[in-house]
MMTF fields as JSON, N, C-alpha, C and O atoms, coordinates in Angstrom:
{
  "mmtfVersion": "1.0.0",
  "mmtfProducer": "UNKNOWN",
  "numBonds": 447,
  "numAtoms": 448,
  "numGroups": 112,
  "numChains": 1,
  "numModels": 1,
  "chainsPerModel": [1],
  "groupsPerChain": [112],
  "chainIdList": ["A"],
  "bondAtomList": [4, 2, 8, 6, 12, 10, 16, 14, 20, 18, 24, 22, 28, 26, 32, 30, 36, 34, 40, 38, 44, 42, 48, 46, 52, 50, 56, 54, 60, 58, 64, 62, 68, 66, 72, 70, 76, 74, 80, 78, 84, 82, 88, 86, 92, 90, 96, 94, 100, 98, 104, 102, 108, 106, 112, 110, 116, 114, 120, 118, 124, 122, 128, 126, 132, 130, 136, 134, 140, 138, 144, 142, 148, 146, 152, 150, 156, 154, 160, 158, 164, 162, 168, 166, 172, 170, 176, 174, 180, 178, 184, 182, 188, 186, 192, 190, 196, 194, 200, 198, 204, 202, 208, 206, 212, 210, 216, 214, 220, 218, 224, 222, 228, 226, 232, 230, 236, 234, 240, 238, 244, 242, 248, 246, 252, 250, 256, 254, 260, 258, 264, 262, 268, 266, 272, 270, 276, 274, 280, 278, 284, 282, 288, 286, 292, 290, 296, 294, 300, 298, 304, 302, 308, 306, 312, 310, 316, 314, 320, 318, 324, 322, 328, 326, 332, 330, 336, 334, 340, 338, 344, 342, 348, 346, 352, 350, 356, 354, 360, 358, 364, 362, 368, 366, 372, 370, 376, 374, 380, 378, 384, 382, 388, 386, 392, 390, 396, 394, 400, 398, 404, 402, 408, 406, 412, 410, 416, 414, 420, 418, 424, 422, 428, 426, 432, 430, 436, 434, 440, 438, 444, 442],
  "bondOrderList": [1, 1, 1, 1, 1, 1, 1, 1, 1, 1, 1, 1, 1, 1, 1, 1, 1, 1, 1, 1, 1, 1, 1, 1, 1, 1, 1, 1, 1, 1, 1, 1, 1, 1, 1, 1, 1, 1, 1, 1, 1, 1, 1, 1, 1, 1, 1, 1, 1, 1, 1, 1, 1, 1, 1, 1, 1, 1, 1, 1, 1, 1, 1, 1, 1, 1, 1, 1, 1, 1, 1, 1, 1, 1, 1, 1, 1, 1, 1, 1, 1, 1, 1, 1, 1, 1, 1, 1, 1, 1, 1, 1, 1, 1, 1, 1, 1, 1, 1, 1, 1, 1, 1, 1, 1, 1, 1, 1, 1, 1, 1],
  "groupList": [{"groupName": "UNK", "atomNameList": ["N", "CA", "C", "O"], "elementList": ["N", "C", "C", "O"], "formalChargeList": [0, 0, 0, 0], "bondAtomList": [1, 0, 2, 1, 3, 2], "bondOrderList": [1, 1, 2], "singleLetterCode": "X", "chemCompType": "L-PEPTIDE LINKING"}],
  "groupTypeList": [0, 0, 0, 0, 0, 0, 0, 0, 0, 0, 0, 0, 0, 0, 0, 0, 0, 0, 0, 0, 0, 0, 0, 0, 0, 0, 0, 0, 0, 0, 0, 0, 0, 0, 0, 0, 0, 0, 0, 0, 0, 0, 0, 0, 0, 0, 0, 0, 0, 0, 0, 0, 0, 0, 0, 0, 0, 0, 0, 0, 0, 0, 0, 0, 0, 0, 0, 0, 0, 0, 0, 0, 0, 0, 0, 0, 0, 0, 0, 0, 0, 0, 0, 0, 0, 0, 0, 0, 0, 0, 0, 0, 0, 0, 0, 0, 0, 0, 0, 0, 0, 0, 0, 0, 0, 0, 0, 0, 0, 0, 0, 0],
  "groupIdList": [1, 2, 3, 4, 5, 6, 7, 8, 9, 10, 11, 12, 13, 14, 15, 16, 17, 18, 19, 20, 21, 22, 23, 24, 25, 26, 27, 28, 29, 30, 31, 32, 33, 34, 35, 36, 37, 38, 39, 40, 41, 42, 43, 44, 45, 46, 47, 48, 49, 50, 51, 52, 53, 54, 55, 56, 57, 58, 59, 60, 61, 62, 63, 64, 65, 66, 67, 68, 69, 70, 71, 72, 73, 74, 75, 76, 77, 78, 79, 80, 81, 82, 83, 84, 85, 86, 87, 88, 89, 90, 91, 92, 93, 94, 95, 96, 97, 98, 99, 100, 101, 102, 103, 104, 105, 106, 107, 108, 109, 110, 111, 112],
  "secStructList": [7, 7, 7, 7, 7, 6, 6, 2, 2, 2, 2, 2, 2, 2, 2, 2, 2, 6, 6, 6, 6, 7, 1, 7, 7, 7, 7, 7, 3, 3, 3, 3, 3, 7, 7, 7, 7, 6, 6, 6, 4, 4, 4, 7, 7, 1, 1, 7, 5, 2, 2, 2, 2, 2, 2, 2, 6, 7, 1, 7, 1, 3, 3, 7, 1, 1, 7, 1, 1, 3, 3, 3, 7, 7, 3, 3, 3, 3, 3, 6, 6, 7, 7, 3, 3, 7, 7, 3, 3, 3, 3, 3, 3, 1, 1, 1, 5, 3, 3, 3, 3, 3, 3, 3, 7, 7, 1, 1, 7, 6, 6, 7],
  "xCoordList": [47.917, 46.902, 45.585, 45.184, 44.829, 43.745, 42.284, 42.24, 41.357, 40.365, 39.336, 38.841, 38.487, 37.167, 36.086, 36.073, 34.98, 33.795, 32.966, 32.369, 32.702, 31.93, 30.684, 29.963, 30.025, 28.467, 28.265, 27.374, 29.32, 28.802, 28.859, 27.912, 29.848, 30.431, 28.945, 28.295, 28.594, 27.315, 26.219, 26.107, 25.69, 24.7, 25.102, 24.651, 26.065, 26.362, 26.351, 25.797, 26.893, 26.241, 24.737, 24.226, 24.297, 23.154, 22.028, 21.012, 22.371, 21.728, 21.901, 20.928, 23.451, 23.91, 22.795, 22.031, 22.67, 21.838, 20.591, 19.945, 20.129, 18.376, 18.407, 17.196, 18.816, 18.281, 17.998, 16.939, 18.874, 18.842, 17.729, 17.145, 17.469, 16.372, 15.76, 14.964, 15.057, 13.77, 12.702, 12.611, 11.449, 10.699, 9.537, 9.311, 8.89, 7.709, 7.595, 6.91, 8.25, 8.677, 7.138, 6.454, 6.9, 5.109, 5.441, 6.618, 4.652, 4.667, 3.251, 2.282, 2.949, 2.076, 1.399, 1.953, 0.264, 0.128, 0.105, -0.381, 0.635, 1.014, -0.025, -0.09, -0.919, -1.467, -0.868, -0.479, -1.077, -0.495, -1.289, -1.45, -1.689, -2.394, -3.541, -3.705, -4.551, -5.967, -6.568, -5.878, -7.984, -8.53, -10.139, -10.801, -10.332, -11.37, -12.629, -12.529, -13.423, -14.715, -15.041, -14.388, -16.113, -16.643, -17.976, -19.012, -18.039, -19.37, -18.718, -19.534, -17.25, -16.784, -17.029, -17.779, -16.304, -15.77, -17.449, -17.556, -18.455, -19.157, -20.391, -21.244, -20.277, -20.6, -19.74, -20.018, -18.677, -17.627, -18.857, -19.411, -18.787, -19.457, -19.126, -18.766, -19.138, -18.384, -18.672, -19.721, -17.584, -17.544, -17.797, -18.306, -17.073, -16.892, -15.661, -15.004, -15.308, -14.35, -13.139, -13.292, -12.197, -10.594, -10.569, -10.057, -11.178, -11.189, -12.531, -12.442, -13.638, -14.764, -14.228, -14.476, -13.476, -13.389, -12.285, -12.166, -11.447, -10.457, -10.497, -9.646, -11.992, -12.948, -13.402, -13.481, -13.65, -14.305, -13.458, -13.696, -12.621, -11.387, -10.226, -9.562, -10.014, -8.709, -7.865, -8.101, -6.943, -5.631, -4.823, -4.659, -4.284, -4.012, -2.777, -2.369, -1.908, -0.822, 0.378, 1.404, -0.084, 0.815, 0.448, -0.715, 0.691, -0.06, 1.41, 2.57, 1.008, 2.523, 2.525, 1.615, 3.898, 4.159, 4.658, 4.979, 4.576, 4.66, 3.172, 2.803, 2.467, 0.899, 0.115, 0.499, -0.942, -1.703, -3.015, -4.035, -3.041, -4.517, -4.553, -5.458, -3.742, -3.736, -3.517, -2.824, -4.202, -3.866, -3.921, -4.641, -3.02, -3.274, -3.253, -2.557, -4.624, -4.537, -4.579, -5.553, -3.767, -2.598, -3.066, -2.997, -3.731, -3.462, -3.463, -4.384, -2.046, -1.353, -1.67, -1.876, -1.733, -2.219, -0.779, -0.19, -0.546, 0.514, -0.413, -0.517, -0.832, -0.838, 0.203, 0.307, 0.778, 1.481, 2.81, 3.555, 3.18, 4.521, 4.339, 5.229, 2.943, 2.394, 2.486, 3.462, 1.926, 1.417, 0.957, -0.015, 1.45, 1.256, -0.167, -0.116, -1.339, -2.408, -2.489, -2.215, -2.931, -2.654, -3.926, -4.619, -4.208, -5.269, -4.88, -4.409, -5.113, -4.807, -5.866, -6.753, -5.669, -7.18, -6.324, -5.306, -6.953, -5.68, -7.575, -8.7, -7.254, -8.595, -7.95, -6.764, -8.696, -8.169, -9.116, -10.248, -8.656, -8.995, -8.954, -7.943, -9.854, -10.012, -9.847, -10.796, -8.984, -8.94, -8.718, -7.648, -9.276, -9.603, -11.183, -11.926, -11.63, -13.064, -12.503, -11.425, -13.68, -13.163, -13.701, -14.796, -13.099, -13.501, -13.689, -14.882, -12.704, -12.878, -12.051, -11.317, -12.207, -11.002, -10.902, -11.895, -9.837, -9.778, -9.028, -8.105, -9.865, -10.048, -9.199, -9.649, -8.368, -8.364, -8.243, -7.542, -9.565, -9.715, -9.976, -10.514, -9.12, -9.645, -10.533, -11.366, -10.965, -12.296, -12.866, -13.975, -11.845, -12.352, -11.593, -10.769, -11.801, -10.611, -10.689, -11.58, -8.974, -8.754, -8.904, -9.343, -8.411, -9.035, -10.298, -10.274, -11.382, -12.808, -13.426, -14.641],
  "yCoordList": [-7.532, -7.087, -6.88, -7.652, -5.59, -5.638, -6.42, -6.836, -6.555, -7.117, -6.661, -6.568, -6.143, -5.431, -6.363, -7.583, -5.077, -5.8, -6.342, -5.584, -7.514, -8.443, -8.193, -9.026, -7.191, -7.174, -6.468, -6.717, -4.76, -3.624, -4.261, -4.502, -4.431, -5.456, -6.141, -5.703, -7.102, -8.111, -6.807, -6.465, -6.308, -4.575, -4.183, -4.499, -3.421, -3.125, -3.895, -3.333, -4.97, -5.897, -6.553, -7.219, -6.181, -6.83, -5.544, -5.84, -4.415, -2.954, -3.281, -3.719, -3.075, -2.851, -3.709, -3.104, -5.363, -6.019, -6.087, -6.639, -5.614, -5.372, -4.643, -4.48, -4.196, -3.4, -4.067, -3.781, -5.157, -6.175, -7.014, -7.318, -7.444, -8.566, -8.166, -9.009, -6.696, -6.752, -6.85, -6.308, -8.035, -8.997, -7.84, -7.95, -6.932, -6.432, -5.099, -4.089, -5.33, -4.202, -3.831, -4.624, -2.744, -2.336, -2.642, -2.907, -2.671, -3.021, -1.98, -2.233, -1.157, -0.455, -1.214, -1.954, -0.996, -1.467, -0.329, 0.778, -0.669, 0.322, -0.058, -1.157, 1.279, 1.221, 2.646, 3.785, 1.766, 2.798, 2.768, 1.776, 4.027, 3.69, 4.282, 5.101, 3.829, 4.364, 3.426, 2.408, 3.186, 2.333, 2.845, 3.88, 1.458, 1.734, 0.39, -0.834, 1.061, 0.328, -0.646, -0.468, -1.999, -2.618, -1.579, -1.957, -0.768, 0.14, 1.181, 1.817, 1.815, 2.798, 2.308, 2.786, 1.219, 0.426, 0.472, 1.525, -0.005, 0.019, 0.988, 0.653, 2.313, 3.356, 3.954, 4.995, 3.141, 4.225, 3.413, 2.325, 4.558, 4.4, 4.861, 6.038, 4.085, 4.029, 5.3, 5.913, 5.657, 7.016, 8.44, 9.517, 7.831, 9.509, 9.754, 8.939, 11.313, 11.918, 11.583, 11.485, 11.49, 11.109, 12.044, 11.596, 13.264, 13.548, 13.574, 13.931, 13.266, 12.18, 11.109, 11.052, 10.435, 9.013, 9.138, 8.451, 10.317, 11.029, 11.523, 11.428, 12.225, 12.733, 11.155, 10.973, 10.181, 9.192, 8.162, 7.841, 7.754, 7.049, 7.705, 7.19, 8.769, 9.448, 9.649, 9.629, 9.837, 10.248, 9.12, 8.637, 8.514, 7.284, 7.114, 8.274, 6.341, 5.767, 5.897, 6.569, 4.959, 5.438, 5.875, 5.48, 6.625, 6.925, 6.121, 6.533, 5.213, 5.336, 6.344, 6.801, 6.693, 7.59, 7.419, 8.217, 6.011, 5.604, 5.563, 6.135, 4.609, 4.64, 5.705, 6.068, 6.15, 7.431, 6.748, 7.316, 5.363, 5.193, 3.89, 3.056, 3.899, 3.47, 4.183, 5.176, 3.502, 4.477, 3.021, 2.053, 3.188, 1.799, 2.798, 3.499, 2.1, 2.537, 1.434, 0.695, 1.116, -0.13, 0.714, 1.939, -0.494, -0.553, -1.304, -2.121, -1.406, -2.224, -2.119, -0.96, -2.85, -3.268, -4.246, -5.149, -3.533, -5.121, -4.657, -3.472, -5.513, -5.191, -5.875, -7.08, -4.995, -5.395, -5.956, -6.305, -6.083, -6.664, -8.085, -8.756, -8.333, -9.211, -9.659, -9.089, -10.423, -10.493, -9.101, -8.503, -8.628, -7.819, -7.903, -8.479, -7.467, -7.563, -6.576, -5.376, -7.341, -6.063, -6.088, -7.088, -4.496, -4.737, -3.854, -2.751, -4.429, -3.629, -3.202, -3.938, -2.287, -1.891, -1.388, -0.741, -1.841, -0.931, -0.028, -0.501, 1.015, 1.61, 1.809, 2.134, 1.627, 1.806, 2.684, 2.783, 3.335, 4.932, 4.792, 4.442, 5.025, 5.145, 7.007, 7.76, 7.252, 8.724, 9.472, 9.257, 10.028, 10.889, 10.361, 11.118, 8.841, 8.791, 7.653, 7.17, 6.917, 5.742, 4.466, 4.735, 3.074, 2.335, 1.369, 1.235, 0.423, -0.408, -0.58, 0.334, -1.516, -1.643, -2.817, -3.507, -3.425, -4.676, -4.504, -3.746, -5.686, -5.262, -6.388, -7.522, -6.334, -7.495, -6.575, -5.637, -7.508, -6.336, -7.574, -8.653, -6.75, -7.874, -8.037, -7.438, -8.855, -9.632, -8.424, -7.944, -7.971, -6.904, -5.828, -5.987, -4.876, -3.374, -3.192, -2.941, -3.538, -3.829, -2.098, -1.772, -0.932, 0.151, 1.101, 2.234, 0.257, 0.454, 0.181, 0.341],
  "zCoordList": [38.631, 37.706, 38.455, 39.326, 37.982, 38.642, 38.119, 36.961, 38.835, 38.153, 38.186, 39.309, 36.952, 36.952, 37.85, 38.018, 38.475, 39.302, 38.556, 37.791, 38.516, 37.571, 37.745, 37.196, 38.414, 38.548, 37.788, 36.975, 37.684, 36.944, 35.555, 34.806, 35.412, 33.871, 33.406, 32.457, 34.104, 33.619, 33.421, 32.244, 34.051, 33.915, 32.467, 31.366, 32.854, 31.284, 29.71, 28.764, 29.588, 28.789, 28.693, 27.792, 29.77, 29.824, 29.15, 28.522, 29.374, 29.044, 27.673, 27.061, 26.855, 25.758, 24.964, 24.212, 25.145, 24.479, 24.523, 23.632, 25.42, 25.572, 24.437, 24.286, 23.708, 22.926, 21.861, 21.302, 21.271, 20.058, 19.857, 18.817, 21.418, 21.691, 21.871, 22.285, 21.943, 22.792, 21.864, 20.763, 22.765, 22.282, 21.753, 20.548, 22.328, 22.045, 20.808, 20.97, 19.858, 18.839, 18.091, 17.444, 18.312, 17.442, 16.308, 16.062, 15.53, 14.082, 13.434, 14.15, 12.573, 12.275, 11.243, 10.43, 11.328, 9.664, 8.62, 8.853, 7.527, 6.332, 5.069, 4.519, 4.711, 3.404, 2.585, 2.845, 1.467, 0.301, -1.215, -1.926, -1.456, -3.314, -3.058, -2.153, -3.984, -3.973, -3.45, -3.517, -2.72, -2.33, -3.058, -2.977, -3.816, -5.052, -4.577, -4.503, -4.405, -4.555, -5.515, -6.544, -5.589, -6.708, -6.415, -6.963, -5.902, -6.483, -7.068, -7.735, -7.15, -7.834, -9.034, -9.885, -9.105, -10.808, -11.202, -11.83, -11.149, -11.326, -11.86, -12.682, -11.175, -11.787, -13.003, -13.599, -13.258, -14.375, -15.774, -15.933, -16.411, -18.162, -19.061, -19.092, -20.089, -21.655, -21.82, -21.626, -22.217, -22.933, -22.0, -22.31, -20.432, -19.271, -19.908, -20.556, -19.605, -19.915, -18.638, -17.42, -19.293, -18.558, -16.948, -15.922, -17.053, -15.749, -14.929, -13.754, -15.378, -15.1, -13.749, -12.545, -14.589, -13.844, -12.681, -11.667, -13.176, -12.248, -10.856, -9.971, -10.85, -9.824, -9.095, -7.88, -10.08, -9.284, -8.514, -7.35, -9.132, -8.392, -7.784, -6.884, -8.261, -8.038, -8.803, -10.011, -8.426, -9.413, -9.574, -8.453, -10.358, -11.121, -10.239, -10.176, -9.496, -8.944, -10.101, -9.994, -11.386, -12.546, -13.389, -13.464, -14.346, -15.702, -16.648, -16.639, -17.203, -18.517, -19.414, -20.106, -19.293, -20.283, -21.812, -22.692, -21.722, -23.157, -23.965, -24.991, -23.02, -23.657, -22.821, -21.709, -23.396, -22.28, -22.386, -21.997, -22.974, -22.968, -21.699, -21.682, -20.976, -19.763, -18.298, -18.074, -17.467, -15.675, -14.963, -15.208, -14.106, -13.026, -11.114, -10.378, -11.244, -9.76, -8.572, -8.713, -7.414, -6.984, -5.75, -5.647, -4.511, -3.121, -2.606, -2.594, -1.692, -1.03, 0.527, 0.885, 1.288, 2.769, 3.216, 2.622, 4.632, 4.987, 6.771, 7.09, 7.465, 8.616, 9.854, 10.085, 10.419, 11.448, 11.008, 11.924, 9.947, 9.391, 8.563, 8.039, 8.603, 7.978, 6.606, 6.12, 5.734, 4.787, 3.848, 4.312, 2.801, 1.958, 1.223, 0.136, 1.592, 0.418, -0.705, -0.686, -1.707, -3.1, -3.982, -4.166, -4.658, -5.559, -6.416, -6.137, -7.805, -9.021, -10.235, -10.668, -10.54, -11.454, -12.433, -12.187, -14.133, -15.137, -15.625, -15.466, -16.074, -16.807, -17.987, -18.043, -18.998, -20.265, -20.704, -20.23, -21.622, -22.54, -24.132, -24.741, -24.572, -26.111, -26.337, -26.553, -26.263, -26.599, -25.31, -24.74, -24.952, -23.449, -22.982, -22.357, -23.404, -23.153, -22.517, -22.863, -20.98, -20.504, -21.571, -22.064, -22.027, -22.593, -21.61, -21.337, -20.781, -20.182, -18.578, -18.202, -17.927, -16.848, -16.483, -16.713, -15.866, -15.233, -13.974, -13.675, -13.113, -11.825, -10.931, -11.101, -10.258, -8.94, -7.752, -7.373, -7.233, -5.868, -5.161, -5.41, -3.728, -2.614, -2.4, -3.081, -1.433, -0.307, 0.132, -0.106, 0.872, 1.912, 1.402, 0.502, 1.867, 1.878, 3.87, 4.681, 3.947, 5.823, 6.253, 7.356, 5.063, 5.612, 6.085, 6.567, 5.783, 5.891, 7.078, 7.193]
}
């Protein structure tokens, strides 16, 4: 029986798996959504028109299509594979006029 050269053999396995392990993999950081100011929220006033506030924040992430007197606009941050940061704003609508909103916004915005 013959016997394979054990050096090329070890090379080749050793190639094949570098690929599984290798230690230094980039990681990007990923944002997604609208990214909304406490000075945006702040300028919005009772009774702007639905595309008023549209111009001012943007275009809504969701609109429900069950209720229309809601918009949620949602941005998400993960940096580097990290920790996910999130901020959510619902604006609520009395008609096509803005009435109110509620806000959780981060500390910081990491895209600024």
């Amino acid at each position: 029986m013959q016997k394979l050269p054990t050096l090329p053999l070890a090379f080749l396995l050793a190639f094949l798996l570098s690929g599984c392990i290798f230690p230094g993999v980039y990681k990007i950081n990923v944002q997604q959504g609208n990214i909304v100011t406490d000075e945006e929220l702040t300028s919005l006033k009772e009774g702007m028109p639905r595309s008023q506030v549209h111009a001012l924040l943007g275009t809504p992430l969701l609109i429900n299509p069950v209720d229309p007197s809601r918009e949620y606009y949602t941005y998400t941050f993960q940096r580097s594979g990290g920790e996910i940061k999130e901020q959510r704003i619902i604006v609520y609508y009395d008609g096509d006029q803005f009435a109110s909103y509620e806000a959780q916004l981060m500390d910081d915005t990491p895209a600024y």
